[in-house]
N, C-alpha and C positions, 0 to 999 in steps of 0.2 A: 484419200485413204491413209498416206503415208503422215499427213501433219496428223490426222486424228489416234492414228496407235500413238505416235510419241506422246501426244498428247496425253492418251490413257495413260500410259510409263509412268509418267511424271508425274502422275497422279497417284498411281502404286507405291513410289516412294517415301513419303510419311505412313500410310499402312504398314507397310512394312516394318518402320523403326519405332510404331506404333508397337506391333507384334513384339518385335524383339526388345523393346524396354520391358512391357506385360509380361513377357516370358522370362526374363532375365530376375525380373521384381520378386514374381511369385514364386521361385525358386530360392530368390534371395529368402523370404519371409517364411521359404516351408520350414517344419522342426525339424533340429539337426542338424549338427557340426560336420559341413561337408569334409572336413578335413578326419575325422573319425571315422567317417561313415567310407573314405578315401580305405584309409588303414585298415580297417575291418575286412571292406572286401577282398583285401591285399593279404591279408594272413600276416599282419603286421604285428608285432607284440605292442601295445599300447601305452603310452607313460604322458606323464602333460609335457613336459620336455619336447618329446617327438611332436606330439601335435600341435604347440606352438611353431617348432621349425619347419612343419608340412602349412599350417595357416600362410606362412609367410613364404615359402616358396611356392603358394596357390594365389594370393596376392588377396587374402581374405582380413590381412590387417590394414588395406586400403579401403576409404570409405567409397560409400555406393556407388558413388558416380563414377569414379575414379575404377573402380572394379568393372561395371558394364561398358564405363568408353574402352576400355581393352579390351573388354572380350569383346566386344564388337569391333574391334579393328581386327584382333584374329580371325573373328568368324566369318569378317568380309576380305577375309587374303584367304581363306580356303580351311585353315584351323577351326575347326570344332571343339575343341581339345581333349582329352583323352576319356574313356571311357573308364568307372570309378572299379570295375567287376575284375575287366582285363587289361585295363592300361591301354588297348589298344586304340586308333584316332578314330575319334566319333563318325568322322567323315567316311572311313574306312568301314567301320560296320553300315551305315544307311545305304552306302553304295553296292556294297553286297546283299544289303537286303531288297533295296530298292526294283531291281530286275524283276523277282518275285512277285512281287503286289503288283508289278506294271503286268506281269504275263495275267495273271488272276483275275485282275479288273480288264484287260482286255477281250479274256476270253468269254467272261459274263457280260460284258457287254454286246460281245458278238450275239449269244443265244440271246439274251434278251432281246435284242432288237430282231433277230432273225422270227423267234415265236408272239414277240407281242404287235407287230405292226400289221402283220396279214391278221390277226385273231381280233384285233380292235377293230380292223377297219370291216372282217365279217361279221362282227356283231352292232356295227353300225347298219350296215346294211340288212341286216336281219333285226332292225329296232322292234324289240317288243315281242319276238316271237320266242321259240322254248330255243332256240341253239342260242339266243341273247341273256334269256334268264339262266341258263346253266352257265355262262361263260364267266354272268356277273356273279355269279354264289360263287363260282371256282378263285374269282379274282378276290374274292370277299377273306377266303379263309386264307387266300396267299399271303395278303395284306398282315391276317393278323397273326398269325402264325411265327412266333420267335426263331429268332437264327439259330440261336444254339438249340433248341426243339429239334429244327426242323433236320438241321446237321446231326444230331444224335438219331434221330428216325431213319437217316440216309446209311448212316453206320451202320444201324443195326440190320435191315434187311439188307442191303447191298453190300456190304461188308460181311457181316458177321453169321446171318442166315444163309443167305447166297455167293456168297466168296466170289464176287464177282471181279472185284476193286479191292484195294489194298484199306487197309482202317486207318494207317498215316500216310502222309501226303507226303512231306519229307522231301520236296523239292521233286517230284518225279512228275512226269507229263501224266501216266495213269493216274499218280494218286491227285490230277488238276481236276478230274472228273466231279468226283464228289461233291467238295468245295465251289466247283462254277455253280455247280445245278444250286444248292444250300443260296448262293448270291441270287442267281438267276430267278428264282421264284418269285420272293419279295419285288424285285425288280420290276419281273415281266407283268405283274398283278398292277403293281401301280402304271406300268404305261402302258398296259392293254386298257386300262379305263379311262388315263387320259384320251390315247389314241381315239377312243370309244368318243369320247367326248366331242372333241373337236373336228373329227369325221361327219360326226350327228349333225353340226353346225352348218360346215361346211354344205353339204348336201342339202341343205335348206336354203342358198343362198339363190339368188336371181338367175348366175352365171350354169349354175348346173342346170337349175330348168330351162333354163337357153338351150344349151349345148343336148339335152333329150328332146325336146321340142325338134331339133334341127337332126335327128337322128343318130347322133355318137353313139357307138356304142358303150354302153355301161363299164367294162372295164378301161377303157382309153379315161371315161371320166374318173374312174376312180383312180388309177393310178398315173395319168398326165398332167391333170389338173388337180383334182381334191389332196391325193399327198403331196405333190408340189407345196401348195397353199398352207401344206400342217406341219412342213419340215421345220419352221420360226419352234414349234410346241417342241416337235422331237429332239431340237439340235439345245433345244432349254432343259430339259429331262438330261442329256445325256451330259451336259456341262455340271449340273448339279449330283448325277448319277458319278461321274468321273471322281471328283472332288472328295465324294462322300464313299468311295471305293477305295481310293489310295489311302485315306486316316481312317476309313473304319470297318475295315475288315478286321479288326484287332479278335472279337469270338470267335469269328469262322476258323481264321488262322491259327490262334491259340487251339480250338477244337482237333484241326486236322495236321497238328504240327505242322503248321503250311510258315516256310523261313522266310518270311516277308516283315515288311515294316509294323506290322500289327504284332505279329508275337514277339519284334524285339521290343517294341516298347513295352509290351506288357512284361516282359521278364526284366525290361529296367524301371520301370513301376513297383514291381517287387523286391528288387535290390536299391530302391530307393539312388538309380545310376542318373544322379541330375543332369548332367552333359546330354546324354543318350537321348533324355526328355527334351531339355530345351532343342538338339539338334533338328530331333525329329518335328517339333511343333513348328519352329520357324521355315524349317524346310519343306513342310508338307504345307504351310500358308503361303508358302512362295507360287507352290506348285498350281495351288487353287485359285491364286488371284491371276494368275496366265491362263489356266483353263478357261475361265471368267470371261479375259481380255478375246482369246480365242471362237469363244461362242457370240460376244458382241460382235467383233468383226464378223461373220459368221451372217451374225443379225445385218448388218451391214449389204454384205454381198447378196443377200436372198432378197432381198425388201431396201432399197435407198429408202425410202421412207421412213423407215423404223427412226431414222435420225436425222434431224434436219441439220445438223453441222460432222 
């Protein structure tokens, strides 16, 4: 187990400077003199004077290579470098944001898996009959139903008609409320159908009509053996669920002024704050290709089989 993580590692590391030449490039090539766009946000008075002395103390009259080998030696000593809005270290805002989208995707993860794995596995069990066909129409319009929709529909009655919950989130545990349910929908829809899915399988196999044959009771087999057997699908859902939580909650956040990594980069999207972007992109692909390694080992532990080396 120990030679095969390093082994993944070692494998992450071109990814990675894969990632950060692509993200360093594509910033290189967006329009716009980051050095202007430096002074602007700054309440800087503008003259070409000034912006040649800010080019050159940004290191923007060194060619390409020569520009990304540095910021990639900063950015692998902990430098981000500073944020174009407020000057402040890039590193310093993602880590203040970062907490936030961890509490957020944690918490939708929780109700998600808390409502969709008993709800998949009774509509496997109930294959075909009316609590299965209402479960799947319910799961039908979760699916298609937009986040921001869905987040404004939560506002409006639970907020605004019933005052129940606050209309901004603003970092506070009540207003986490809103925002998990808005994630958790979507969520719970696509793995109540996976669940659905691979429960249906399951139950069809040799070993279940063994195990009834031989008199188990029905719940021992559903939940000792058949979700045993589905945690490979569930721990897959949740790695890809994780990944796709931390970079893109950017609507819901934005919606519920929720101070997470999603509305900062949407408000350095808007200030065109290139640091802010690249920090966030490399850092949120770092985070996702561990997730990844995570759920392989994962695969690992449940199943030796899954990998023959």
């Amino acid at each position: 187990m120990f030679q095969y993580i390093i082994k993944r590692l070692l494998q992450l590391i071109p990814i990675m400077l894969g990632v950060t030449l692509l993200t360093f490039g594509l910033m290189y090539l967006a329009p716009g003199d980051p050095a202007s766009m430096k002074l602007s946000a700054q309440g800087v008075p503008i003259s070409q004077d000034i912006i040649e002395q800010t080019r050159i103390e940004m290191g923007l009259d060194n060619p390409f290579v020569l520009q990304y080998l540095t910021w990639l030696r900063n950015f692998l000593s902990g430098d981000m470098g500073k944020s174009y809005a407020d000057h402040l270290p890039v590193a310093e805002k993602l880590m203040r944001a970062l907490p936030k989208t961890i509490m957020l995707s944690i918490s939708s993860m929780m109700v998600t898996l808390l409502v969709s794995i008993p709800i998949g596995i009774l509509a496997a069990v109930k294959h075909n009959k009316a609590s299965d066909y209402l479960i799947r129409c319910m799961t039908f319009i979760g699916v298609a139903m937009p986040n921001f929709f869905l987040s404004l529909l939560l506002i409006y009655f639970f907020a605004l008609k019933l005052n129940w919950l606050p209309v901004l989130a603003e970092g506070s545990l009540k207003g986490l409320i809103l925002p998990t349910v808005a994630l958790s929908i979507a969520m719970s829809s696509r793995y109540i159908r996976q669940v659905r899915a691979v429960v249906l399988e399951e139950l069809n196999k040799e070993y279940v009509v063994g195990a009834r044959a031989r008199g188990v009771k029905e719940r021992i087999i559903l939940y000792k053996n058949v979700l045993y057997n589905t945690m490979v699908t569930i721990i897959t859902l949740i790695g890809l669920s994780i990944g796709s939580l931390l970079g893109g909650t950017v609507i819901v956040e934005t919606i519920f002024i929720w101070p997470g990594l999603g509305k900062l980069v949407m408000d350095a999207i808007g200030a065109r704050d290139y640091p802010v972007i690249q920090g966030f992109v490399v850092w949120m692909t770092f985070i996702y290709v561990m997730v990844n390694l995570i759920v392989d080992i994962s695969y690992r532990l449940l199943d030796p089989r899954t990998y023959s080396s």
